[in-house]
Backbone as CSV, one residue per row, in Angstrom:
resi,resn,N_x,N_y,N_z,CA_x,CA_y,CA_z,C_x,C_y,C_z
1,UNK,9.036,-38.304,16.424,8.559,-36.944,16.452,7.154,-36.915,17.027
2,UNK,7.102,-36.019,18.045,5.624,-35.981,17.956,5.261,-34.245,18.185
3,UNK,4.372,-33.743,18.397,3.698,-32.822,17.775,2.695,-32.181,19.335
4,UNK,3.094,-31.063,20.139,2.576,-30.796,21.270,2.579,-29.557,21.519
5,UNK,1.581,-28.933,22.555,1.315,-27.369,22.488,2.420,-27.026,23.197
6,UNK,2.614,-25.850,22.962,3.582,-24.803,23.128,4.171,-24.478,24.785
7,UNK,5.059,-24.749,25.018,5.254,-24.211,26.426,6.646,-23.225,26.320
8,UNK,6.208,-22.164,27.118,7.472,-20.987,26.943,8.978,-21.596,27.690
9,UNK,8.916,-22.120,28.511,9.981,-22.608,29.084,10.546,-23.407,28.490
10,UNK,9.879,-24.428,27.960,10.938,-25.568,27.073,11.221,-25.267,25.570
11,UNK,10.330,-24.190,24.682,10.211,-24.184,23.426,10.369,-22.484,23.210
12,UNK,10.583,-21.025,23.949,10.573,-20.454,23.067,11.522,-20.281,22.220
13,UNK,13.155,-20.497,23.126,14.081,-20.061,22.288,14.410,-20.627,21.059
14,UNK,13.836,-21.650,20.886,13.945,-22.503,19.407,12.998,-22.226,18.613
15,UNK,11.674,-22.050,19.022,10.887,-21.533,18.326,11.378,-19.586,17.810
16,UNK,11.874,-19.093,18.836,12.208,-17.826,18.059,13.700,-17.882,17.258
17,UNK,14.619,-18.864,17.161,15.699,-19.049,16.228,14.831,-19.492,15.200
18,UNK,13.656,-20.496,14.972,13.392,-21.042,13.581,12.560,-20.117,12.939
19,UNK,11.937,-19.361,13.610,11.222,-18.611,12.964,11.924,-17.013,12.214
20,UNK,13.055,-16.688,12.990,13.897,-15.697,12.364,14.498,-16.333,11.568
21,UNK,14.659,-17.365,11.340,15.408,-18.462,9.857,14.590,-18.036,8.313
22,UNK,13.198,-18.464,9.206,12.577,-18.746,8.370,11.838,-18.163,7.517
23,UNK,11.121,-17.180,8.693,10.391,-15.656,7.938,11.182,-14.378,7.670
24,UNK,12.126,-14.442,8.303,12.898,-13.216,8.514,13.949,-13.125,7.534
25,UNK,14.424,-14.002,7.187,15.725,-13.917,6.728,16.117,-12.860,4.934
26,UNK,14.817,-12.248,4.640,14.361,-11.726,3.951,15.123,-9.704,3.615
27,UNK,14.692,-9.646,4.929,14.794,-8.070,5.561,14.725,-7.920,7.051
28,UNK,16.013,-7.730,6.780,16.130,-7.344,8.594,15.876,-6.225,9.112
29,UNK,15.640,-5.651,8.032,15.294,-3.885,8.951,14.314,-4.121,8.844
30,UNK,13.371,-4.689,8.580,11.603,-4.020,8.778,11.314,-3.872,10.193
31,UNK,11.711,-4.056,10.722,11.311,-4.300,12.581,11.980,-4.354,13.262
32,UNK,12.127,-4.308,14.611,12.542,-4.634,15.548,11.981,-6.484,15.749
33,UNK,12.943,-7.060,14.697,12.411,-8.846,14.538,12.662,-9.606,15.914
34,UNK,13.288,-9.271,16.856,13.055,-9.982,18.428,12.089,-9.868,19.184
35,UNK,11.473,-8.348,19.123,10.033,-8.611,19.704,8.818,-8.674,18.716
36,UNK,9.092,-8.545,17.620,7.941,-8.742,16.859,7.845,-10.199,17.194
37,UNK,8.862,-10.904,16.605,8.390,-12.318,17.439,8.126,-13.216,18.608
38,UNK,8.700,-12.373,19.281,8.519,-12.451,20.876,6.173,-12.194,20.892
39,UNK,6.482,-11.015,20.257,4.681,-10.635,20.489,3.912,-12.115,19.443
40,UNK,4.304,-11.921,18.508,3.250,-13.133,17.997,3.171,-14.613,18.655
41,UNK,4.422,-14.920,19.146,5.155,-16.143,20.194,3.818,-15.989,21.032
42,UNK,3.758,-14.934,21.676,3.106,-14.616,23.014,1.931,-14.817,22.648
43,UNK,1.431,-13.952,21.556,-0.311,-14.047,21.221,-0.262,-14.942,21.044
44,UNK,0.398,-16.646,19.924,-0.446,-17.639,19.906,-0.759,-18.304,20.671
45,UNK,0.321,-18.143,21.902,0.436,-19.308,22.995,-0.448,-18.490,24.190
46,UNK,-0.864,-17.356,24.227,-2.027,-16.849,25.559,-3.404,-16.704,25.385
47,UNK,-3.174,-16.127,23.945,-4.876,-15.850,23.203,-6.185,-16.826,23.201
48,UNK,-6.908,-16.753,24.464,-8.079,-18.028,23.960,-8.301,-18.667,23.275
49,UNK,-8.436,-17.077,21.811,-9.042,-17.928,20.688,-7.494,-18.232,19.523
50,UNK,-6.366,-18.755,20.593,-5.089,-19.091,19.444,-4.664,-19.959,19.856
51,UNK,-3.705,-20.556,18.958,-2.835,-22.041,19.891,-1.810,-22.107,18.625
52,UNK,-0.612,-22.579,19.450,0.595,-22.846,18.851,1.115,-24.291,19.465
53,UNK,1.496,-24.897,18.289,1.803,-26.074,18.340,3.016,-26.084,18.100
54,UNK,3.987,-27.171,18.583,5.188,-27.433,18.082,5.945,-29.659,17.307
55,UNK,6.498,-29.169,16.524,6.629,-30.240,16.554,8.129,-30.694,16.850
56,UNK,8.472,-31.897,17.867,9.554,-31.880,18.486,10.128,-33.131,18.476
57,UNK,11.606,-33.749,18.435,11.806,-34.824,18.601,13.099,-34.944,19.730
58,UNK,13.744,-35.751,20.641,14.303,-35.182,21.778,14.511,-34.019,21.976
59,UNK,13.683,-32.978,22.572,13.382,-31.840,22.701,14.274,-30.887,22.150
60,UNK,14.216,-31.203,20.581,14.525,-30.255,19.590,13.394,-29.862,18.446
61,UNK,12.849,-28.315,18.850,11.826,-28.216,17.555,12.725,-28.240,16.361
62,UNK,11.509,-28.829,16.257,11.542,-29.350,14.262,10.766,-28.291,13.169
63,UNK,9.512,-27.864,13.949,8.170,-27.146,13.440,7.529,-26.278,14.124
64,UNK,6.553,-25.785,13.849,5.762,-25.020,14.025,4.758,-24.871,13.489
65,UNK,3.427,-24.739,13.719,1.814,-23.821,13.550,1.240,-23.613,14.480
66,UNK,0.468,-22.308,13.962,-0.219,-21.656,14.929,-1.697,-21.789,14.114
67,UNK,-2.936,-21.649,15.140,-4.420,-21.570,14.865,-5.153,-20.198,15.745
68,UNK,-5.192,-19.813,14.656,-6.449,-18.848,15.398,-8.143,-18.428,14.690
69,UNK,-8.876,-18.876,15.634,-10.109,-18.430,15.462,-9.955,-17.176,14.286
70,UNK,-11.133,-17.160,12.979,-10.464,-16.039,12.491,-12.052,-16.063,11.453
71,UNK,-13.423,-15.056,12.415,-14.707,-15.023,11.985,-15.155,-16.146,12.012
72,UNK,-16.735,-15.442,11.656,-17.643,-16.910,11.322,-17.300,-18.344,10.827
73,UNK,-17.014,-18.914,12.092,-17.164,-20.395,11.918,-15.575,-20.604,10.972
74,UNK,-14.374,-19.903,11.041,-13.516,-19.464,10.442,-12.291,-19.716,11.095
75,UNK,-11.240,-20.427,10.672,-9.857,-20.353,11.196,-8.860,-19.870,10.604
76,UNK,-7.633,-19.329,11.215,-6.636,-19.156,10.404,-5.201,-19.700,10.487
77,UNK,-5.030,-20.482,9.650,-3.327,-21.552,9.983,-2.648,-20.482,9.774
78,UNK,-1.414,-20.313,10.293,0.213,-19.221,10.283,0.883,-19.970,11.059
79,UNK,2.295,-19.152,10.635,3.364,-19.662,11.056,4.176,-20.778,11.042
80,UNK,3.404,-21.778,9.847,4.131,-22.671,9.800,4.946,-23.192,8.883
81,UNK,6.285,-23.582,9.817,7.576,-23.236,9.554,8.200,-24.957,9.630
82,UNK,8.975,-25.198,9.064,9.831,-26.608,9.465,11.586,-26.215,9.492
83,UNK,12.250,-26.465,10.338,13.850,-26.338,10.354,14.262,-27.066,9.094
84,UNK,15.412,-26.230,8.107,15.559,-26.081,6.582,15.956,-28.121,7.065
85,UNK,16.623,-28.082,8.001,18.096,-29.220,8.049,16.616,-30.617,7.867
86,UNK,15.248,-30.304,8.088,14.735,-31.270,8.780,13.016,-31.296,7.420
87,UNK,13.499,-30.620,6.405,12.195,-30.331,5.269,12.782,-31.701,4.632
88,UNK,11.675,-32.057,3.737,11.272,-32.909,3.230,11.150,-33.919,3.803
89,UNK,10.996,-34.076,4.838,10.681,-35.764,6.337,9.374,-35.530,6.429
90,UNK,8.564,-34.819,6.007,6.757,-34.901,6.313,6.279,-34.220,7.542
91,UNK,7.213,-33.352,7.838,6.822,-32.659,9.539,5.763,-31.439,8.798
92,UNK,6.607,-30.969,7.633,5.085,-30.029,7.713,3.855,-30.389,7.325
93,UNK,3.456,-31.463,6.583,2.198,-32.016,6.551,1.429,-32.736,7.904
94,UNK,2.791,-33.196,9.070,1.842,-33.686,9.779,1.658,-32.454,10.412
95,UNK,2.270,-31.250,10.483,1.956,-29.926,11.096,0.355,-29.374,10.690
96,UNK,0.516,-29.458,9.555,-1.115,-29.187,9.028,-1.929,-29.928,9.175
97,UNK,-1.992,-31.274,8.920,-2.668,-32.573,9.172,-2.955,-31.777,10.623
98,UNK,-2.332,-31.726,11.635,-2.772,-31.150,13.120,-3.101,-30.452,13.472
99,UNK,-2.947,-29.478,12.583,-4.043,-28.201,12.927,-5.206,-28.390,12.416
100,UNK,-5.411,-28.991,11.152,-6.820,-28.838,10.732,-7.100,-30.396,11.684
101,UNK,-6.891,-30.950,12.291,-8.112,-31.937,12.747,-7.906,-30.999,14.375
102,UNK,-7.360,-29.802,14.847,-7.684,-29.528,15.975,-8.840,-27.750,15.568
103,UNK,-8.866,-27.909,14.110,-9.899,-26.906,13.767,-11.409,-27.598,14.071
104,UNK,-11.179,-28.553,13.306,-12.526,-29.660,12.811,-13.239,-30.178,14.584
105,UNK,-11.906,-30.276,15.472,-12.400,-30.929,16.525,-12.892,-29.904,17.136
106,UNK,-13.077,-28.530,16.991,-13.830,-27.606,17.457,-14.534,-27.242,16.778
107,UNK,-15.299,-27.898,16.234,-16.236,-27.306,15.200,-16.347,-26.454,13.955
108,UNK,-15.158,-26.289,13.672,-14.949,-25.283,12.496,-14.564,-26.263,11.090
109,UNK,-14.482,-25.820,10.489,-14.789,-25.926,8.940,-14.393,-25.412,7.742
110,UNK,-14.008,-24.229,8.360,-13.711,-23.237,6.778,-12.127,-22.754,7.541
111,UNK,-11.008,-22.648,6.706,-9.562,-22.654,7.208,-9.052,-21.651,6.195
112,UNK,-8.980,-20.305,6.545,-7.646,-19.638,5.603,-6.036,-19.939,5.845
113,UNK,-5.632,-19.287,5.304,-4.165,-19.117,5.585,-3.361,-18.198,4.553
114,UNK,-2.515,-17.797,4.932,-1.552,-16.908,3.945,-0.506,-17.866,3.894
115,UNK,0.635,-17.551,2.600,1.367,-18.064,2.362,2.406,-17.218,1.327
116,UNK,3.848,-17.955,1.066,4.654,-17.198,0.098,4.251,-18.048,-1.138
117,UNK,4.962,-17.260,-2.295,4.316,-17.783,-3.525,5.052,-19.330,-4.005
118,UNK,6.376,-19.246,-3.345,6.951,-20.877,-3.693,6.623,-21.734,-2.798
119,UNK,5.619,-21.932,-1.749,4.980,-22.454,-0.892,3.751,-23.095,-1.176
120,UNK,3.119,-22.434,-2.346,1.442,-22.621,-3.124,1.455,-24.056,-3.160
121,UNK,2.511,-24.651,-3.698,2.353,-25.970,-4.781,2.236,-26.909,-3.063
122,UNK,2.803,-27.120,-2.275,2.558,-27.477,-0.745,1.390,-27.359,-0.219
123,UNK,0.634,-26.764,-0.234,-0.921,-25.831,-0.397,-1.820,-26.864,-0.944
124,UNK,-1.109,-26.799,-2.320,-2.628,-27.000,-3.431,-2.470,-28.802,-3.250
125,UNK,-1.091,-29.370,-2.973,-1.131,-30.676,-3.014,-2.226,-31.330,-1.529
126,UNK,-1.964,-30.108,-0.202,-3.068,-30.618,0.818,-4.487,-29.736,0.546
127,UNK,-5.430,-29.574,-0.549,-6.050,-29.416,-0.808,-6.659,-28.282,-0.714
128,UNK,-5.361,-26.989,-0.547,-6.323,-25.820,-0.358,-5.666,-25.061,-1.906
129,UNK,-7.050,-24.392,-1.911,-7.138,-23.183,-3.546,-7.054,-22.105,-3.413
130,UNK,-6.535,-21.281,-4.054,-6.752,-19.283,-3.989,-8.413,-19.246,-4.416
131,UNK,-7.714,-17.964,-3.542,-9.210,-17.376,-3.393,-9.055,-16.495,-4.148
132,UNK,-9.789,-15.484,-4.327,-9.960,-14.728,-5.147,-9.556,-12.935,-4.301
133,UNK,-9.076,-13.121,-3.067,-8.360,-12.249,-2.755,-6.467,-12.465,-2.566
134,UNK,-6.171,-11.194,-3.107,-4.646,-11.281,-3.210,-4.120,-10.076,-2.284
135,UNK,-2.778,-10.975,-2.102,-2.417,-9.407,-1.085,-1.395,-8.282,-1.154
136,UNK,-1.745,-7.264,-0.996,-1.240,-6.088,-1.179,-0.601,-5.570,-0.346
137,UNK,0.760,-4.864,-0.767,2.115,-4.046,0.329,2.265,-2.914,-0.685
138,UNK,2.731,-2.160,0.433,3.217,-0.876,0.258,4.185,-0.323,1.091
139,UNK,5.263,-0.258,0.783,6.306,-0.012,2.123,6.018,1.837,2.119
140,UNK,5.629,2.225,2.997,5.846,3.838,3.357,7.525,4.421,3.404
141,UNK,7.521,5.505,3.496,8.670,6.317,3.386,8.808,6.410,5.146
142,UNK,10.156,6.490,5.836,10.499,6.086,7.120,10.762,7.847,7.716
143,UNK,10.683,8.901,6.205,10.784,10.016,6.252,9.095,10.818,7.051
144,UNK,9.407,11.907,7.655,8.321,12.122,8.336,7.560,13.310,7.460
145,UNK,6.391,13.186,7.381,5.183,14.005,6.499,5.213,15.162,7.378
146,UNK,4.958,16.380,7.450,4.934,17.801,7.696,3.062,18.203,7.427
């Protein structure tokens, strides 16, 4: 396995099957989920301040993270995902392991990230803690206000 930036030609369509696996599989109506991921696909892999990594072994992704610049001296890990068939082999630690030494190798230091709540214990074992902000939803009514 090894672990390399993102190219649309060889990696999106696998990258957009694992990621509708993975995040999506939740609620399918919230979106239009082909281009929502199509757009975030796009922002990590064009955005200066973003980068998407993949992790691959005969050019089958395995993984995924993304980095983006995110404030003062500030990054933010997302998106990272491992194929169900291919969890517990250590791809998502070396996924993180790789983003934070391609944070550190740019000078940064301080790393958020969001996460789901059965995901924490994965988290807290590579050394990150809650903060003291939590996050908040509210689904609106799809009905129109007058």
């Amino acid at each position: 396995m090894e672990i390399t930036e993102y190219v649309s030609d060889l990696h999106k369509k696998q990258v957009h099957e694992l990621w509708e696996s993975v995040f999506y599989y939740d609620d399918k109506t919230c979106c239009d989920i082909d281009s929502h991921i199509d757009y975030i696909i796009d922002d990590a892999s064009s955005v200066e301040s973003a980068s998407l990594f993949v992790a691959v072994d005969s050019d089958k992704v395995l993984g995924t993270v993304a980095v983006a610049e995110h404030g003062c001296n500030s990054s933010v890990i997302y998106m990272l995902a491992v194929d169900e068939d291919y969890r517990g082999r250590g791809i998502g630690c070396a996924l993180l392991n790789y983003a934070e030494k391609y944070i550190k190798d740019n000078g940064i230091y301080n790393i958020t990230l969001f996460t789901k709540q059965h995901n924490i214990g994965f988290f807290n074992k590579a050394g990150y803690s809650s903060s003291e902000y939590i996050e908040m939803n509210k689904k609106l009514s799809t009905e129109h206000i007058a």
